[in-house]
C-alpha positions as CSV (number, residue, x, y, z in Angstrom):
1,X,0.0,0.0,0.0
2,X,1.3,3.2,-1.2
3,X,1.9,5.8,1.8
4,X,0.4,9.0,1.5
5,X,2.2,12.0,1.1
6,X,2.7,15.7,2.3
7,X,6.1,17.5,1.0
8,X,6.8,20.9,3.1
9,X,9.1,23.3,1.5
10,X,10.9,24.9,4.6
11,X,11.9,28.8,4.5
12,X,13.7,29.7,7.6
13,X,16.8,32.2,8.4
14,X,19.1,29.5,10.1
15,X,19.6,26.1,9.9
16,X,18.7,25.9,13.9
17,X,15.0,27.6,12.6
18,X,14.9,25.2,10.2
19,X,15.6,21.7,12.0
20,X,12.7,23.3,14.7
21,X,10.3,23.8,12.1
22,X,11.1,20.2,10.4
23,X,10.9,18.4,14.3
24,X,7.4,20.2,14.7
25,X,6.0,19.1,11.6
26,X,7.7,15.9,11.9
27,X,5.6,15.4,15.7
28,X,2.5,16.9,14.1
29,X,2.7,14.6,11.4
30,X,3.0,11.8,13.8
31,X,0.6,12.7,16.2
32,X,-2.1,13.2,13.3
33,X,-1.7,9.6,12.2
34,X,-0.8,7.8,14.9
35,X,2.7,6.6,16.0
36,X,4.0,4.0,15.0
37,X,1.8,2.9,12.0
38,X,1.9,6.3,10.8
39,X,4.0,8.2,8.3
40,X,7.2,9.2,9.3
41,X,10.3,11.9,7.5
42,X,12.7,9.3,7.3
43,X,10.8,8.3,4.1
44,X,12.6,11.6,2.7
45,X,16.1,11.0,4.6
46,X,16.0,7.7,2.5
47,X,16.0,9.6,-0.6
48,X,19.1,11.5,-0.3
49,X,20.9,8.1,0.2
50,X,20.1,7.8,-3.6
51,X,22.3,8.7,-6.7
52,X,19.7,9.8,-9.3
53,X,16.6,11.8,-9.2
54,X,14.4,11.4,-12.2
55,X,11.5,14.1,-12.3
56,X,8.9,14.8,-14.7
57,X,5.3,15.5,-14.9
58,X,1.9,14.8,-16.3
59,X,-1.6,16.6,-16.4
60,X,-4.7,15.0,-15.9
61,X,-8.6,15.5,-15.9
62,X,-9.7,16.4,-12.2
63,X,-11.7,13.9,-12.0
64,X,-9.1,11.6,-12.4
65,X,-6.4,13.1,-10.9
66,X,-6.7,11.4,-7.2
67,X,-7.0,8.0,-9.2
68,X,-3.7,8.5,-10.9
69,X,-2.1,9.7,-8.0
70,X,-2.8,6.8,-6.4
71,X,-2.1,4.0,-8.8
72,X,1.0,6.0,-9.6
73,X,2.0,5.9,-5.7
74,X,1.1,2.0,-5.9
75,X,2.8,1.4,-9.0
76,X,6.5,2.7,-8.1
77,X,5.4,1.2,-4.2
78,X,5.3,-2.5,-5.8
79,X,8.3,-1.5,-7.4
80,X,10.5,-0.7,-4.8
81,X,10.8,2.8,-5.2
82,X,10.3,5.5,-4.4
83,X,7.9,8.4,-5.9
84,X,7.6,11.8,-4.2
85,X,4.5,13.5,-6.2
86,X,4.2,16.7,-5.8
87,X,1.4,18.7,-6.9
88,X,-0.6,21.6,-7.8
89,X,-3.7,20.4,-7.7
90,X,-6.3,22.5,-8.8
91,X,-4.8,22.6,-12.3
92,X,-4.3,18.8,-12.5
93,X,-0.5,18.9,-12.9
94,X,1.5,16.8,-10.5
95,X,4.8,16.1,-10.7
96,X,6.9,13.0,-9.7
97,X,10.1,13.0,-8.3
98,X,12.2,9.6,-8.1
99,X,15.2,8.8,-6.6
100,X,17.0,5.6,-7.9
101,X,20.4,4.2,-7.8
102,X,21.9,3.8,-11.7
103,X,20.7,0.2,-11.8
104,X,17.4,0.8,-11.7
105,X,17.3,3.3,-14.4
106,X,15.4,0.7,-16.5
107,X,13.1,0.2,-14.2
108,X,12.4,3.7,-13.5
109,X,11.9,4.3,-17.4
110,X,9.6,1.6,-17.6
111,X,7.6,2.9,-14.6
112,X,7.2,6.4,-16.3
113,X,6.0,5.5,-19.6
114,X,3.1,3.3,-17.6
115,X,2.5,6.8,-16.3
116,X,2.1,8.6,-19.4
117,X,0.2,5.6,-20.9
118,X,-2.1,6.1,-17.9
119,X,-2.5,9.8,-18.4
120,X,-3.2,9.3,-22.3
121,X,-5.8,7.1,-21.6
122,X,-7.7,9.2,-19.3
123,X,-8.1,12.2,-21.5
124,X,-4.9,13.7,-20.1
125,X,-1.6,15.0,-21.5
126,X,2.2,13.5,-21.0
127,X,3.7,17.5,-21.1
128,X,2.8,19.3,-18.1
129,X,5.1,22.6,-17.3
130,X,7.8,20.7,-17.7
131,X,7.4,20.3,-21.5
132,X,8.4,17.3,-24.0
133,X,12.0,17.9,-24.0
134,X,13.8,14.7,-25.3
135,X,12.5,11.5,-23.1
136,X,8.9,12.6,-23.7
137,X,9.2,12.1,-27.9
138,X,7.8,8.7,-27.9
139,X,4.8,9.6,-26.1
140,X,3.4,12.8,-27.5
141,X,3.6,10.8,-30.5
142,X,1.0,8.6,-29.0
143,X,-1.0,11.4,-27.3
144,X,-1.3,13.3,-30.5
145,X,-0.7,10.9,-33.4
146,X,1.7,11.9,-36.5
147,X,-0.5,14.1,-38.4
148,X,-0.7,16.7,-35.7
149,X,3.3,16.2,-34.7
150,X,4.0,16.7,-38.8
151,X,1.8,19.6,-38.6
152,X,4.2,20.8,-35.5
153,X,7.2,20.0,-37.4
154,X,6.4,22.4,-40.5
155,X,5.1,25.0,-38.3
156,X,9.1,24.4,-36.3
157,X,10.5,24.6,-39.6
158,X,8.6,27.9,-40.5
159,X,9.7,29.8,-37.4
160,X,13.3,28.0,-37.0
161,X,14.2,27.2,-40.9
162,X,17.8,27.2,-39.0
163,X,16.6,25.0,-36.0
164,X,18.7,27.5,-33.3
165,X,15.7,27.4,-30.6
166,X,16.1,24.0,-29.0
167,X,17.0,22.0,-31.8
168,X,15.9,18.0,-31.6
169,X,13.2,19.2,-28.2
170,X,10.0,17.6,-28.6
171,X,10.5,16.6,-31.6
172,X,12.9,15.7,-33.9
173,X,12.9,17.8,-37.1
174,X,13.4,14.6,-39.7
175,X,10.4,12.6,-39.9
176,X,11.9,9.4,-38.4
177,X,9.7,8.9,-35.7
């Protein structure tokens, strides 16, 4: 069972400040869902142990959104690994965050792509704020099909017949896909 959640940005004007403000949270936490069965921050301390961080994003329909989230949460849980989501809810844009070690890049990879299959099939879009980039080609293929990405292509080519603004993002310019 995936564990929920709750990341806390901490702003403070010493590191003495800040370790207060992380115990408190860290007892409030605790306190709210019971010790010892509930959540705890060394879920985050066992992150930094890791080598990699893969992030990306997706956007989906709200009415989806907490039904993703939570077969996402289950799907990188099953896995071994773990998946800090992140989110801005009321625009259906979350963002996942996953620490790995460089063996388990693979694995990570494959875990993604079940996570923008998931948000193509509910109506929702593989490119949130974070954009297509280059590990996101593949799937806006499938999300938009290659009339519309030939349709992007010649509108690139129109703006950037010299291909100086981020050349091979997105999309590459040859039709190879």
């Amino acid at each position: 069972m995936a564990v929920p959640t709750l990341l806390i940005e901490f702003q403070s004007s010493t590191a003495e400040q800040a370790a207060g403000d992380y115990a408190a949270v860290e007892q409030a936490v605790q306190r709210a869902c019971g010790a010892p069965h509930g959540a705890s921050c060394e879920y985050f301390e066992d992150a930094r142990k890791l080598d990699e961080v893969c992030i990306t994003d997706i956007c989906m329909p709200l009415s989806k959104l907490a039904q993703c989230i939570a077969n996402t949460e289950a799907d990188f849980h099953a896995h071994g690994l773990l998946c800090i989501i992140c989110a801005h809810i009321a625009d259906g844009n979350f963002h996942c965050n996953v620490p790995y070690q460089p063996h388990e890049l693979k694995l990570v990879q494959q875990l993604l792509e079940r996570l923008m299959n998931r948000a193509i099939l509910a109506g929702g879009t593989v490119s949130g704020e974070h954009g297509v980039g280059v590990g996101k080609m593949d799937a806006i293929l499938k999300e938009h099909g290659a009339t519309c990405i030939h349709v992007m292509r010649q509108i690139k080519k129109a703006l950037d017949p010299n291909s100086i603004m981020n050349p091979n993002k997105i999309f590459p310019l040859q039709a190879h896909l």
